[in-house]
N, C-alpha and C positions, 0 to 999 in steps of 0.2 A: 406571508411572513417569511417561510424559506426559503421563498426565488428573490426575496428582497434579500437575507441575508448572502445568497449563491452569487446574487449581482454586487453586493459590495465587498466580497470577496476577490470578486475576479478584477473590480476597478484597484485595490489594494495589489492584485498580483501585477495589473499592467503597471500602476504607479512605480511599484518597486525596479521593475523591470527599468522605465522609464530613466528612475533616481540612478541605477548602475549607470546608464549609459553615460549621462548626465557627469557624475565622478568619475568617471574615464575621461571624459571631454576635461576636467577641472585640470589633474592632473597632465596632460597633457598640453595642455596650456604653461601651467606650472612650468611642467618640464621643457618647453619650447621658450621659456621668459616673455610669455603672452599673457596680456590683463585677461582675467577671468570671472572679472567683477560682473559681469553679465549674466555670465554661466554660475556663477554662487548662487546670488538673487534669485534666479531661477528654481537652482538646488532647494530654497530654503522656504519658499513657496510651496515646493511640493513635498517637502516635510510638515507643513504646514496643514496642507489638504490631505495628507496620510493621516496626521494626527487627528483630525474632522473624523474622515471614514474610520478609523478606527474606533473612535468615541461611538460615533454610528453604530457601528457595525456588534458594539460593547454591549449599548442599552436596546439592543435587538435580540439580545440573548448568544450573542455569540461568544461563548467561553471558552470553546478548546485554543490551545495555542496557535500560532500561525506560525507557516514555518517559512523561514528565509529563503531569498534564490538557491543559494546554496545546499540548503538540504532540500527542494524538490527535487533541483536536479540530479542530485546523489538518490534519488530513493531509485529502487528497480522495480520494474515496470515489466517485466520478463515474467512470463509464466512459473511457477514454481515446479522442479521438478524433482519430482518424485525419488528417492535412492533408491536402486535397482536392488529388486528383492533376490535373495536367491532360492533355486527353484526347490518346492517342495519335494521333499523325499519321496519316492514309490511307496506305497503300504499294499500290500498284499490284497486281494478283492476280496472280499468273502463271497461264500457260494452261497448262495439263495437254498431253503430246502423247505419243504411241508413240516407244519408242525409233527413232533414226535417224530420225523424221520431225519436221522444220524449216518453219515457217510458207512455204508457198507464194511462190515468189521469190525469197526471199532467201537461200535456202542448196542449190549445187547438191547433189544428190546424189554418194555414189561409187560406180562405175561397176564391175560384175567385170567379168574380162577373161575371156571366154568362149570 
């Protein structure tokens, strides 16, 4: 069921891809005062089989949004990098010692009463 959904996912992403080229081509035409009645036709066929895969792709359980060319290609894809920390402070070591014994001087010892 998820490689069915992976795979109509991916024929949706080439479609779309396809549909861009496609309205470039229209326009262009447009803009050259060339019929384009071929290249529409075309266009509107594969809005056609978009709207198929998508119904498909709907009663397969696919419910997150899809995102447009436009925002895959905006998404980054670049590692995240980290903000440089800055370096911890020194703190002082502490000296290791046996229980009951205190740096020399400064701490009397306690005494038994013998």
């Amino acid at each position: 069921m998820d490689n069915r959904l992976n795979e109509l996912r991916r024929k949706i992403s080439v479609l779309r891809l396809k549909m861009l080229d496609m309205e470039a081509l229209i326009r262009d035409q447009v803009n050259h005062d060339q019929d384009c009645t071929d290249s529409a036709r075309r266009l509107m066929d594969m809005r056609q089989e978009l709207t198929v895969l998508v119904r498909e792709w709907s009663l397969l359980g696919g419910g997150e949004r899809l995102p447009t060319i436009q925002e895959r290609l905006r998404e980054n894809y670049r590692a995240v990098q980290r903000p440089k920390t800055q370096p911890k402070q020194k703190m002082e070591k502490r000296r290791l010692m046996a229980r009951g014994e205190c740096e020399r001087g400064t701490h009397k010892g306690r005494r038994r009463a013998g």
